[in-house]
Backbone bond lengths (Angstrom), bond angles and torsions (degrees), N, CA, C in turn:
res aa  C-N    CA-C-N  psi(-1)  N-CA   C-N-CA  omega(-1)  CA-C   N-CA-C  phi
1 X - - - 1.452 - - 1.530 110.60 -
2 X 1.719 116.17 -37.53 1.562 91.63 -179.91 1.010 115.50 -88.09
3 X 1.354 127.66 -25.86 1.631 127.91 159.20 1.267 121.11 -34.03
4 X 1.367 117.92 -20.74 1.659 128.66 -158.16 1.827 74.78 -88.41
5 X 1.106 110.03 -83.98 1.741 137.21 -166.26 1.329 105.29 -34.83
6 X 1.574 123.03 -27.10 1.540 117.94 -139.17 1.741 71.98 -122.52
7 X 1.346 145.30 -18.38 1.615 141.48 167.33 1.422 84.32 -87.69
8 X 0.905 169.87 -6.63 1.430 148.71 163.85 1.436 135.82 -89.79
9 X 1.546 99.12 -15.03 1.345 143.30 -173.58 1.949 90.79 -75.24
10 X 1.128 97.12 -59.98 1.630 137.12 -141.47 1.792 78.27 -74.54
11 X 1.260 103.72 -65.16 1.573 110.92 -176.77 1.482 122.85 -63.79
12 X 1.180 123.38 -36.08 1.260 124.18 166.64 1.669 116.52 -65.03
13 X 1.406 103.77 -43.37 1.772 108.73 -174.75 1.666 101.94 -52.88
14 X 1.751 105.68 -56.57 1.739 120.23 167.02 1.646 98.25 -26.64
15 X 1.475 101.91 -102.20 1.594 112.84 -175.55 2.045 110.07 -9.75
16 X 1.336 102.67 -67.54 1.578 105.51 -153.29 1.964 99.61 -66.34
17 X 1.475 113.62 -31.63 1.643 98.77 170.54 1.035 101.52 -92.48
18 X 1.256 156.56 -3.12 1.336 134.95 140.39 1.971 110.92 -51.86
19 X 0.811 118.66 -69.88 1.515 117.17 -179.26 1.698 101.73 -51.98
20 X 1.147 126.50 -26.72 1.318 112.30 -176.07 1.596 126.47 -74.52
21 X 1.511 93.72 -41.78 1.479 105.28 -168.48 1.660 101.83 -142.99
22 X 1.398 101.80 18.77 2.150 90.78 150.87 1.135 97.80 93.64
23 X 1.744 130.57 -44.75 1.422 125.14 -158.91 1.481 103.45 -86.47
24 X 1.241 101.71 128.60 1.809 116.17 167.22 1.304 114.00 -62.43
25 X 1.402 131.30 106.03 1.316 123.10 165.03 1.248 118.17 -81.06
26 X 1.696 145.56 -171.19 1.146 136.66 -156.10 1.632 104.78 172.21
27 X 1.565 132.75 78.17 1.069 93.74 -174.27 1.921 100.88 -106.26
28 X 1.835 108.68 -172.79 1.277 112.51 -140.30 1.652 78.99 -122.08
29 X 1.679 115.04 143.52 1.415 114.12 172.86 1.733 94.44 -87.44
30 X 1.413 119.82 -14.00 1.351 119.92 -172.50 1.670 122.87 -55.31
31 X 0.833 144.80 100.81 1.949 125.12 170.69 1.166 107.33 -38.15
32 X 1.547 107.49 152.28 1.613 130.43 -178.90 1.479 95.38 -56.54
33 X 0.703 130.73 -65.40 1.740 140.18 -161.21 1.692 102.26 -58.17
34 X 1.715 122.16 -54.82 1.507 96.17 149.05 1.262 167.78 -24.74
35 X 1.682 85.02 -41.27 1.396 112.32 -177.39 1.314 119.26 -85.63
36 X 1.501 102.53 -41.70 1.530 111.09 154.95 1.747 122.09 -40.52
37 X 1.331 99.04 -46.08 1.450 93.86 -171.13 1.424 111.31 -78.92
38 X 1.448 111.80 -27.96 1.461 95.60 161.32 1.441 139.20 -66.84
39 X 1.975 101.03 -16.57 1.581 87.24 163.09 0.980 145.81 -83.29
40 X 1.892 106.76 9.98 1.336 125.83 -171.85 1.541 113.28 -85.17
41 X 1.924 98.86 -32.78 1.524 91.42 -173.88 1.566 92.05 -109.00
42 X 0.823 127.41 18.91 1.677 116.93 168.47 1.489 96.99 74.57
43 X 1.134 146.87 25.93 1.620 139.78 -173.45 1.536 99.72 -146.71
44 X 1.578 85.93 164.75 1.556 96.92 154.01 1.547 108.50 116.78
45 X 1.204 134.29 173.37 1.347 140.35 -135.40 2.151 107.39 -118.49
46 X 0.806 147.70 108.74 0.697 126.88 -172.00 1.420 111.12 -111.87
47 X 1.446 137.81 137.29 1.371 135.16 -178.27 1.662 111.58 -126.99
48 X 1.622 81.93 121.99 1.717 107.72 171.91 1.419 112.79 -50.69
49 X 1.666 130.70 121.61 1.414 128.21 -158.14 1.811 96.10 -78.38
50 X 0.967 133.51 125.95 1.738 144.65 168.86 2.024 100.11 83.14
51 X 1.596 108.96 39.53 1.267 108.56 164.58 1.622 124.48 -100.61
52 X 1.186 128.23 50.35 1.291 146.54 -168.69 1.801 94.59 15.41
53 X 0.954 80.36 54.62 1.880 73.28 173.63 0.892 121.18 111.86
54 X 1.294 129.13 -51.52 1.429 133.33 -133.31 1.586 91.19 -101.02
55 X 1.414 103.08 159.84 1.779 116.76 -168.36 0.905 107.59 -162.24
56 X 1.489 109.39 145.59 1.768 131.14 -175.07 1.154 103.02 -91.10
57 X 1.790 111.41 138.61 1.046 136.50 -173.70 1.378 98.57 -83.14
58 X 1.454 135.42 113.12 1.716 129.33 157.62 1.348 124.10 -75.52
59 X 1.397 104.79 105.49 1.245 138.42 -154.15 2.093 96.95 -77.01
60 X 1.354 129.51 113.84 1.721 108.01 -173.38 1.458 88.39 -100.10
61 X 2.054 94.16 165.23 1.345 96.18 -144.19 1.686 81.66 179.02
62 X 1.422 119.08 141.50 1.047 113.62 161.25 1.684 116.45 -124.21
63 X 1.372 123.31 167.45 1.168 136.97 -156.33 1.722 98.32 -121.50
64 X 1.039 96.14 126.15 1.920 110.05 166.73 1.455 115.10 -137.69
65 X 1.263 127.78 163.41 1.626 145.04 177.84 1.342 86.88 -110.51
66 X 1.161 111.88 126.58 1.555 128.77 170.43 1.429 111.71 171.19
67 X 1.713 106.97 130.96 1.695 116.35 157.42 1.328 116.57 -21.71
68 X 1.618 84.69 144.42 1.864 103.71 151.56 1.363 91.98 -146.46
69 X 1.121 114.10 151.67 1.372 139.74 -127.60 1.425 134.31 -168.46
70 X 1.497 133.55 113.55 1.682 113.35 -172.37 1.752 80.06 -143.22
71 X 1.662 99.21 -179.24 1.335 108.15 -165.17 1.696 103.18 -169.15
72 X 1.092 121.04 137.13 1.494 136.43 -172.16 1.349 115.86 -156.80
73 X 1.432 126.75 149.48 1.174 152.78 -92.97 1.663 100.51 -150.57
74 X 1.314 141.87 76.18 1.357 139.77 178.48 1.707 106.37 -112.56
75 X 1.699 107.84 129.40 1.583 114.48 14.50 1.374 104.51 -94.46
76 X 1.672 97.56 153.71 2.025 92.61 175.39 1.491 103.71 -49.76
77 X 1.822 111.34 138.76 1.449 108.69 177.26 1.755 83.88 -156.76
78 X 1.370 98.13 152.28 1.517 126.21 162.32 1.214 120.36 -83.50
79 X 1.051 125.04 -13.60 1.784 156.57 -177.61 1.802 102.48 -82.96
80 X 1.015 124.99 133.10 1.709 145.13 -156.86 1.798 75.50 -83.87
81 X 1.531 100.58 -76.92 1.523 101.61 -162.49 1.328 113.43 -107.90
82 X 1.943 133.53 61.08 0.988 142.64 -166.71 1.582 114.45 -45.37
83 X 1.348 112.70 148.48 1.739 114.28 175.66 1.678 108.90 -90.44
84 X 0.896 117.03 137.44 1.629 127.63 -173.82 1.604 100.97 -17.97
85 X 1.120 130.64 130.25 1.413 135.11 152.84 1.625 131.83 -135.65
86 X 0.939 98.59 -145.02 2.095 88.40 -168.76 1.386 86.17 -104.86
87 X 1.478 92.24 -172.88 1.853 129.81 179.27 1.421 105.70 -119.89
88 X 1.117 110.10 69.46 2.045 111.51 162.97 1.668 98.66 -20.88
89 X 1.410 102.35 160.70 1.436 119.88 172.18 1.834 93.39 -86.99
90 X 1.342 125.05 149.11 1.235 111.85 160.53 1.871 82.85 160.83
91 X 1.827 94.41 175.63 1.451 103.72 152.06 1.342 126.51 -96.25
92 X 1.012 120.14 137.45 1.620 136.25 160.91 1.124 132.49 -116.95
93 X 1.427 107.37 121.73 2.032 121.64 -141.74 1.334 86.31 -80.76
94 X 1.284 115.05 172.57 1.376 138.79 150.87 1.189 114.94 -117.63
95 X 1.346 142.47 152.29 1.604 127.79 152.94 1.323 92.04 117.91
96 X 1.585 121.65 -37.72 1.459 128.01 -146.20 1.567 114.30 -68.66
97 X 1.140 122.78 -4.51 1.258 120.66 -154.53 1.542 94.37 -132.60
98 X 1.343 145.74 116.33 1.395 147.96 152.14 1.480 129.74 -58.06
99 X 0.832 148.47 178.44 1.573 164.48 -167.78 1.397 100.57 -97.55
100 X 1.384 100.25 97.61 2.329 107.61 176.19 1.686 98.81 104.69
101 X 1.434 108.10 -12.72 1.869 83.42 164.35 1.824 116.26 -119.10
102 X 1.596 92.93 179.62 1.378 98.23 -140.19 2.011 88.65 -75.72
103 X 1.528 89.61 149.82 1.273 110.74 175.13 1.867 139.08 -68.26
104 X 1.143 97.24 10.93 1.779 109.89 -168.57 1.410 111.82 -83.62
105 X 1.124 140.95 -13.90 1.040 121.27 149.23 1.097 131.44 -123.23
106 X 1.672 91.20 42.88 1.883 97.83 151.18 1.721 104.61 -119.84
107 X 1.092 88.13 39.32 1.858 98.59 176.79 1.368 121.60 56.82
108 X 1.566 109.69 46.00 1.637 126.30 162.37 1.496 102.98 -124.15
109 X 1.249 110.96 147.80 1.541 120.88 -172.62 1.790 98.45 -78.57
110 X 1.690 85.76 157.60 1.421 115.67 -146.81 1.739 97.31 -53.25
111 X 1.237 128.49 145.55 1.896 130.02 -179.22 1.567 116.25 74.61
112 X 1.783 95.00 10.02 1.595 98.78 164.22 1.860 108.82 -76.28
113 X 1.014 104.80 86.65 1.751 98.54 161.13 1.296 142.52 -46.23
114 X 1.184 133.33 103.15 1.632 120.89 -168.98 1.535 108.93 -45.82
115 X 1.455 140.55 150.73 1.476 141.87 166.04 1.994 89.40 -119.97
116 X 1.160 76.96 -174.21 1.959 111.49 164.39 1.301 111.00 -57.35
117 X 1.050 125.69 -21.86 1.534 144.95 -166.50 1.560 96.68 -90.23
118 X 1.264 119.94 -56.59 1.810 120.57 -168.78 1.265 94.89 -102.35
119 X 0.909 168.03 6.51 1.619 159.90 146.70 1.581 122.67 178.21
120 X 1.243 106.57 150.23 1.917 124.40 175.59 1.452 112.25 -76.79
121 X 1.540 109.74 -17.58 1.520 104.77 -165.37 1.216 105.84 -84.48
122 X 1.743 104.50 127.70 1.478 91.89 177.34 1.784 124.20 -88.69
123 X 1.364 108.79 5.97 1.757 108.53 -170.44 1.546 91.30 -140.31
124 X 1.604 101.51 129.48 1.633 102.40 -172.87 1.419 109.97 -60.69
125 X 1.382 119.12 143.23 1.602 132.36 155.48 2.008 94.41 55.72
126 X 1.227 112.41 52.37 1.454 127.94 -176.62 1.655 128.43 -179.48
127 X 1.360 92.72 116.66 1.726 90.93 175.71 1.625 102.52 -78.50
128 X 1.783 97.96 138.61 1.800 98.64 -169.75 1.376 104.21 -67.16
129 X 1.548 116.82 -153.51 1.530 110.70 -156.48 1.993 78.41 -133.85
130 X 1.525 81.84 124.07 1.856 107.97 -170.09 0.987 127.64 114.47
131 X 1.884 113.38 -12.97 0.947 135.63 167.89 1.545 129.02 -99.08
132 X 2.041 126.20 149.41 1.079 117.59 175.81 1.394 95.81 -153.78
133 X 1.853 118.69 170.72 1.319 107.88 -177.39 1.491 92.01 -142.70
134 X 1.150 115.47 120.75 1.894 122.64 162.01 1.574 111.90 -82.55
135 X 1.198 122.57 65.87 1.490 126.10 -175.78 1.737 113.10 -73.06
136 X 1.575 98.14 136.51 2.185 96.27 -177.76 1.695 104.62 -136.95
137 X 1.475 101.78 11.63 1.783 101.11 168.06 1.590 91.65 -114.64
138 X 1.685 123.31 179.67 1.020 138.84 152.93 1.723 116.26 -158.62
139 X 1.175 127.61 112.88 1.508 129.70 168.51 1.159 122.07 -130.05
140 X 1.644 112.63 -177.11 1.634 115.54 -174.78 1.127 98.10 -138.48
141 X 1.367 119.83 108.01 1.954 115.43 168.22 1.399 105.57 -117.14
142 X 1.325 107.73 -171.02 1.716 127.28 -160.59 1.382 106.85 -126.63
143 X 1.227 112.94 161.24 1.510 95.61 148.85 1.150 145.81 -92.16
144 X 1.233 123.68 149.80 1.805 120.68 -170.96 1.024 140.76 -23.92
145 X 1.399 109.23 -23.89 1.288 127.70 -164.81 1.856 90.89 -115.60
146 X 1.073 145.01 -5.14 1.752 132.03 166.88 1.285 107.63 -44.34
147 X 1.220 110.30 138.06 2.133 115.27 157.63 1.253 103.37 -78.16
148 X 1.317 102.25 164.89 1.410 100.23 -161.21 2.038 110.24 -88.09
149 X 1.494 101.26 -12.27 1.697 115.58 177.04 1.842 87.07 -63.23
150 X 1.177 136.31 -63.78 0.697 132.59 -158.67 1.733 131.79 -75.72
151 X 1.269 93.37 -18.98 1.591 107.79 171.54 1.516 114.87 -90.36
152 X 2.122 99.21 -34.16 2.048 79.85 161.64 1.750 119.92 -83.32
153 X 1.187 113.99 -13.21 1.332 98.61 162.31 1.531 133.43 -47.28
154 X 1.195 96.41 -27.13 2.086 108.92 -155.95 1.403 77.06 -100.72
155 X 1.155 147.99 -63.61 1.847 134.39 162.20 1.594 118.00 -16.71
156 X 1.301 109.75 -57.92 1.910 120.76 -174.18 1.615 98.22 -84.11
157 X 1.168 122.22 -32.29 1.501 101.68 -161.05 1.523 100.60 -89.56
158 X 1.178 150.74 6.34 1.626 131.17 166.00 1.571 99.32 -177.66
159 X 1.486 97.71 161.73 1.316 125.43 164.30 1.275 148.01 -95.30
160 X 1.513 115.11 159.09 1.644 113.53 -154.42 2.067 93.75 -91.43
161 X 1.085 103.36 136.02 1.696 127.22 157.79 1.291 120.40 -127.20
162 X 1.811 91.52 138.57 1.525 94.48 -172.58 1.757 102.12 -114.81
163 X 1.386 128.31 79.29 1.235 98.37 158.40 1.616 127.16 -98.15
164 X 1.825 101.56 179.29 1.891 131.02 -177.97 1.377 114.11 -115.22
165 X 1.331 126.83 132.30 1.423 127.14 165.85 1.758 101.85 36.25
166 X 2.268 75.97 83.68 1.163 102.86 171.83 1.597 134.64 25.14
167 X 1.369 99.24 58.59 1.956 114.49 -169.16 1.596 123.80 70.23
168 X 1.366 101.46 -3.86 1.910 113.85 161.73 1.516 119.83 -21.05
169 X 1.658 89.39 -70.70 1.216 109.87 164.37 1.333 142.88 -96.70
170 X 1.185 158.25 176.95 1.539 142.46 -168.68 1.531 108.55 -172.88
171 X 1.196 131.05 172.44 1.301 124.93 -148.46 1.692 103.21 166.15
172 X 1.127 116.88 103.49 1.876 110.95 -157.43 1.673 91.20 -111.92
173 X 1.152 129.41 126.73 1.487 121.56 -163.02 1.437 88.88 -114.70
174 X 1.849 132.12 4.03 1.649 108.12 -174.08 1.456 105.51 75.44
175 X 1.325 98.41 158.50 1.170 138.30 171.50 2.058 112.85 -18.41
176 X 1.317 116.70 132.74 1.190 117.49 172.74 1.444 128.25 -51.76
177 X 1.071 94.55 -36.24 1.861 120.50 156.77 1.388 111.94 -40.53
178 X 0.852 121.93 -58.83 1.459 123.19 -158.88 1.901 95.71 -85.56
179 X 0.761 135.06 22.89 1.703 131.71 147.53 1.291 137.77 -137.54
180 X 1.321 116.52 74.25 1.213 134.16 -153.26 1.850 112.25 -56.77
181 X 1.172 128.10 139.41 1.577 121.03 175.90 1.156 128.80 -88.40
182 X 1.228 119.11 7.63 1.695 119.23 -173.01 0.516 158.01 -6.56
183 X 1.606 94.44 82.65 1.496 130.86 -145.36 2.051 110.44 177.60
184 X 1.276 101.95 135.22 1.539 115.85 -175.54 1.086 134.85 149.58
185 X 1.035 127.66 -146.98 1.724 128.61 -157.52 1.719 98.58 -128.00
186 X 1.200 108.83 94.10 1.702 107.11 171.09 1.327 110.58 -147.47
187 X 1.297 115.31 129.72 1.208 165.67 -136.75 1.937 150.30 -162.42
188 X 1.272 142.45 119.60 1.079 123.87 -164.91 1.584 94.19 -88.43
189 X 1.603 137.01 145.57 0.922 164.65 -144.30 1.522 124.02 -170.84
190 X 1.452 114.14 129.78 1.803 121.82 165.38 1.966 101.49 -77.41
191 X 1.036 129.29 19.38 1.333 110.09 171.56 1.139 100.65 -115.51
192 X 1.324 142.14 47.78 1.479 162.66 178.21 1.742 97.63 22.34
193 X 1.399 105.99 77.59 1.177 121.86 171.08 1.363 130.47 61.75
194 X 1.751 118.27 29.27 0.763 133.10 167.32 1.648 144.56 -78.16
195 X 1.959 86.99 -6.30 1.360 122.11 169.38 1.264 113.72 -88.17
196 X 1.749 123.72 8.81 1.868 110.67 -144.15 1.705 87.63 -140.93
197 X 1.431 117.87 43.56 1.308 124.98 172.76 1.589 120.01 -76.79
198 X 1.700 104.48 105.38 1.868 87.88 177.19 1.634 89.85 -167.80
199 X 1.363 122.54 -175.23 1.073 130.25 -138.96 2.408 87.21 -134.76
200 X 1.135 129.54 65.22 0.973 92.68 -159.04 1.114 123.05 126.86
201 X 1.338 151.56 161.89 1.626 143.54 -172.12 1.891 91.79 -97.74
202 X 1.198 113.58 126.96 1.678 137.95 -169.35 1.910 81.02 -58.14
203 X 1.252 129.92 73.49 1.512 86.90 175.71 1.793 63.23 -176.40
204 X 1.587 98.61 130.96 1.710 106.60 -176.87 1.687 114.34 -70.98
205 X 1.577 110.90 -0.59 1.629 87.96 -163.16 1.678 96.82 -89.76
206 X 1.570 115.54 6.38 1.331 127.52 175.16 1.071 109.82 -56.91
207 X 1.614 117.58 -40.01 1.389 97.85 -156.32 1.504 118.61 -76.39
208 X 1.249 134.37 -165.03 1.421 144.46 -164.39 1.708 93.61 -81.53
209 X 1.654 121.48 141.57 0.945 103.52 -167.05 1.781 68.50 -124.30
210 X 1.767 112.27 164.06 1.644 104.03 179.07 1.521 89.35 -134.64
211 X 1.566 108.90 138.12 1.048 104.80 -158.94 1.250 105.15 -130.16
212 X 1.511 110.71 25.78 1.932 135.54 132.88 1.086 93.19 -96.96
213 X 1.892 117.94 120.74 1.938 97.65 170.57 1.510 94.23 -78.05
214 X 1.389 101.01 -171.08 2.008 117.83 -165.73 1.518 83.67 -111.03
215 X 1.219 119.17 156.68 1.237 132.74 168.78 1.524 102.73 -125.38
216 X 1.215 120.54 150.42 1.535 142.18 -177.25 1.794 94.31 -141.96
217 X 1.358 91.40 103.29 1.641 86.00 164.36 1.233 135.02 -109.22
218 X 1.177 110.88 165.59 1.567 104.28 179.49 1.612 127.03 -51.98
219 X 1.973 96.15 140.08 1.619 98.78 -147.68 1.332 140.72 41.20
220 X 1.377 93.94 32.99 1.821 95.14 171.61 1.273 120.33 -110.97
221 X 1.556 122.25 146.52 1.368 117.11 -163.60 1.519 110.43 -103.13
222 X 1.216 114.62 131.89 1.377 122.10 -169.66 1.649 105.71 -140.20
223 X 1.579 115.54 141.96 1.658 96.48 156.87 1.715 91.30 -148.35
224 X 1.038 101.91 161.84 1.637 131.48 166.88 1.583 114.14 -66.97
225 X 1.178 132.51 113.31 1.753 140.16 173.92 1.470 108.41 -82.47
226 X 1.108 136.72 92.22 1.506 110.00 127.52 1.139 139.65 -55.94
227 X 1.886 130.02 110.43 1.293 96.84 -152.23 1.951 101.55 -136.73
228 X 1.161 119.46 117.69 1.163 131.44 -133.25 1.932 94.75 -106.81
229 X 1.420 119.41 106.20 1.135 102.08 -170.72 1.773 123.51 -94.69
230 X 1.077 90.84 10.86 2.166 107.17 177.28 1.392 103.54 -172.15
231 X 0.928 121.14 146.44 1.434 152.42 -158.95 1.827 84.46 -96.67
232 X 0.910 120.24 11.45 2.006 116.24 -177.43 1.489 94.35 -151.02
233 X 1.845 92.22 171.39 1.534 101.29 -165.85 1.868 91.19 -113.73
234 X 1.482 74.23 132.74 1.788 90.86 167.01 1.466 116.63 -44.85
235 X 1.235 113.08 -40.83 1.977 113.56 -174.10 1.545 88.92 -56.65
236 X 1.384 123.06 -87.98 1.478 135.11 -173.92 1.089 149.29 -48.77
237 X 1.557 91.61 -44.19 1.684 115.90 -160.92 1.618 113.88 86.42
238 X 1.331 130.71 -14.96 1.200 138.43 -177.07 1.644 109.75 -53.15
239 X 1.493 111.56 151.53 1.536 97.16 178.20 1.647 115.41 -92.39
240 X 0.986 122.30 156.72 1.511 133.02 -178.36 1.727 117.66 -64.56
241 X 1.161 125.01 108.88 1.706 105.39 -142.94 2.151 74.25 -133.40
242 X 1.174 116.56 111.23 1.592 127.66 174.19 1.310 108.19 -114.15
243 X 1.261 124.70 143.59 1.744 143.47 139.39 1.417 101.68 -54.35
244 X 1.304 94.28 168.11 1.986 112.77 -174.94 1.532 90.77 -75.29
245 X 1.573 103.12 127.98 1.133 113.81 -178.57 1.498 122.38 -157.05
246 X 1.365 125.77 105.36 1.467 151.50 -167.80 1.480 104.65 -50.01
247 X 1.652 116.12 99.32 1.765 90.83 -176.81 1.999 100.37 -118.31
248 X 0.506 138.31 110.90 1.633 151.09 -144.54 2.054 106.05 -111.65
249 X 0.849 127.68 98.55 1.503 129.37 162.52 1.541 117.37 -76.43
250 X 1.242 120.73 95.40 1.289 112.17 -173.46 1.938 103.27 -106.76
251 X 1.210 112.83 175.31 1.587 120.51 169.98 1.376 101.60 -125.09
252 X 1.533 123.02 177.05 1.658 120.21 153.07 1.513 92.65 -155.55
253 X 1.743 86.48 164.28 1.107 103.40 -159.18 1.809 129.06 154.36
254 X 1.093 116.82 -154.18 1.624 106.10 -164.22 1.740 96.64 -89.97
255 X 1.481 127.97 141.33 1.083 111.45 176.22 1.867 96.40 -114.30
256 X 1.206 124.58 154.84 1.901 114.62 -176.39 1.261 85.12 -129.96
257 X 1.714 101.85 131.78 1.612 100.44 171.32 2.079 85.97 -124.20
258 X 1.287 106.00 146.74 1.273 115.65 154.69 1.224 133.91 -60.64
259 X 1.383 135.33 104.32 1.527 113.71 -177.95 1.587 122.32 -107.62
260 X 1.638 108.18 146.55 1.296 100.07 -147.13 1.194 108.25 -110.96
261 X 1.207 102.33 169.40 1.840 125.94 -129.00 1.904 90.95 -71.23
């Protein structure tokens, strides 16, 4: 009977700071010294304190800080080394393309293969299965080599979207502008700043820090929007006319891989 009273005690106190202030509490019928030993061998049983029994399986698994990452190719061209062209109005995925398939519709001509270089993800528009990512940075850089006409264009001409399970969910983050990558090529230079291409102050603590991290869970489908609403610029009306230029949305953050049994 007081065991009954004294897990209910236990559960209600849980419940009410969870409802108060967001944080999940959890306590363990296990001893510290158990628990310890299970973090030594990666196993072992863990039991919820006043759960009529029932107990969580501790799943081993290790934890890393590391990117995720995608990268695309403006203007879309079929052409190896395309000549400056516009920015169609439209969406343009991120995420969509995995590690070993072909690159064409992330705007590299057809038998461009993704490497290490254009993205970490290994299964298009999907975190694989064992895998999850608790991400708390988010930015947009270029590559090193962009001019800088051409890297503020791809800033002014469209915006970042985040959808989940296939447009379910949605998430409009604004303007390309507003998430700096911190990260690039800056430098004093005689080509009147043609050396000083970047998105942002060259220095990572710039970038956007999120201070809900994002979760990507296992097997869930998500991709990144660039999403471009006229092929012209609001100041002018003029059309948007870019060199080949690498524009990359990356996150950072915790990556969880499952490790198997």
């Amino acid at each position: 009977m007081f065991t009954k009273k004294l897990a209910a005690i236990v559960t209600a106190l849980a419940s009410r700071v969870r409802a108060e202030s967001g944080v999940e509490v959890v306590v363990y019928e296990n001893p510290s010294e158990e628990l310890a030993h299970m973090a030594e061998r990666g196993r072992g049983t863990v039991h919820k304190y006043g759960a009529s029994g029932k107990s969580v399986q501790r799943i081993p698994r290790r934890d890393e800080e590391n990117y995720l990452f995608s990268t695309r190719r403006f203007p879309s061209s079929t052409v190896v080394a395309p000549p400056p062209g516009g920015i169609a109005a439209g969406d343009f995925l991120f995420f969509n393309v995995g590690i070993g398939q072909d690159g064409a519709t992330a705007g590299f001509p057809a038998g461009f293969n993704y490497s290490e270089l254009e993205t970490n993800l290994q299964t298009a528009s999907q975190v694989p299965q064992g895998q999850a990512f608790r991400m708390k940075q988010l930015g947009i850089s270029f590559n090193a080599e962009a001019q800088v006409t051409d890297l503020q264009q791809l800033c002014d001409a469209g915006s970042i979207v985040l959808t989940k399970q296939a447009g379910q969910w949605t998430m409009r983050h604004g303007p390309a502008q507003f998430w700096p990558g911190g990260m690039g090529v800056v430098m004093a230079s005689q080509n009147q700043g043609a050396n000083s291409a970047h998105n942002g102050i060259a220095d990572w603590k710039s970038a956007r820090y999120l201070k809900i991290p994002r979760d990507i869970h296992n097997l869930e489908n998500f991709n990144y929007i660039y999403r471009v609403p006229r092929p012209t610029r609001a100041t002018d009306g003029t059309l948007w006319s870019v060199n080949a230029t690498e524009m990359r949305i990356w996150l950072w953050g915790l990556q969880v891989d499952r490790i198997p049994d």
